[in-house]
N, C-alpha and C positions, 0 to 999 in steps of 0.2 A: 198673511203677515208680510210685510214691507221688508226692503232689503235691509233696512239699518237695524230692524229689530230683530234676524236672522242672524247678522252678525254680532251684533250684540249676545245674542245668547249661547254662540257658538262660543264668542269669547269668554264667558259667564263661567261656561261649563269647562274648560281647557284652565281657567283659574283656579277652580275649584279641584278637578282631575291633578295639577299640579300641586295645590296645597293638599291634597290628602297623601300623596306619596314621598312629599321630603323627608319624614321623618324615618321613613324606613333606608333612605340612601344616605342621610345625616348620620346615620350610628355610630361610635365613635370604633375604631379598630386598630390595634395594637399590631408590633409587629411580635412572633414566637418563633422562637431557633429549633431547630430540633425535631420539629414535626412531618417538613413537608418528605413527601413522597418520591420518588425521584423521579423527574420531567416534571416537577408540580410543585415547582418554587416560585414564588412573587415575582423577587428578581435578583439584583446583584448578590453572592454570598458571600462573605468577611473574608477570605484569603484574596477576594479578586481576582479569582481566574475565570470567571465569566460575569455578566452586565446585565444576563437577559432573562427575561418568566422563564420556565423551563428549562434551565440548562443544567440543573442538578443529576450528578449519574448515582447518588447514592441515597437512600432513602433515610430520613431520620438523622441526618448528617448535620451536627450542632453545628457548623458554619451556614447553612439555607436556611430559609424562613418564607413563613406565611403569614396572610395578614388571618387574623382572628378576632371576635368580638373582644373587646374592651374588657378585662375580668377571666377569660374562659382561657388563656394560657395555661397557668398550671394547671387546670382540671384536666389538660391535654398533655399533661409531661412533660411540655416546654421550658423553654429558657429566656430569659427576658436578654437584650443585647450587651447588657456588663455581665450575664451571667454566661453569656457564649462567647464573648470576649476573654474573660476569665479561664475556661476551658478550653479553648485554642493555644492561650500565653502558656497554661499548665501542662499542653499537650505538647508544644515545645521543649517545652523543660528537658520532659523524660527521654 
C-alpha cells in the first residue's frame, strides 16, 4: 500500500471513530440542586461562597448541584434552579 493510501485510511477510520462517539458526548444535561455529595459539586453554588468543582462541605445541600442527564433530576430528588432559588429566599425568611 502507497503512503497516500495509508493516510487516507487512517484518516477514514479516525472520521468514522469520531462520528460514532458524538452522540454519546452530545447528550443533553441539566443542571440538579440538591444532590451532589460533598467535594462533588460541578461548580459554583448559589450563595457564592465558593467558584470551584468540589468545594461543597455538605452533602445534598440545595445551594450545590450536579450536572445530570436531561429528565433524570427528579427521579434523583433534586431541584431544578427556581426551585433552589425558591428554597434558599424561603430559608431566609425563617
Amino acid at each position: 500500500m502507497n503512503q497516500r493510501a495509508t493516510i487516507a485510511a487512517a484518516a477514514a477510520t479516525l472520521l468514522t471513530l469520531t462520528l460514532a462517539a458524538a452522540p454519546a458526548v452530545a447528550q443533553e444535561k441539566e443542571k440538579c440542586f440538591g444532590i451532589a455529595k460533598a467535594g462533588q459539586n460541578d461548580c459554583a453554588n448559589l450563595s457564592g461562597t465558593h467558584s470551584c468543582a468540589g468545594q461543597s462541605k455538605l452533602s445534598d445541600d440545595k445551594g450545590e448541584w450536579k450536572y445530570v442527564a436531561k429528565g433524570t433530576c427528579k427521579q434523583l430528588k433534586g431541584l431544578t434552579l427556581d426551585e433552589a432559588k425558591a428554597a434558599a429566599a424561603a430559608s431566609k425568611k425563617s
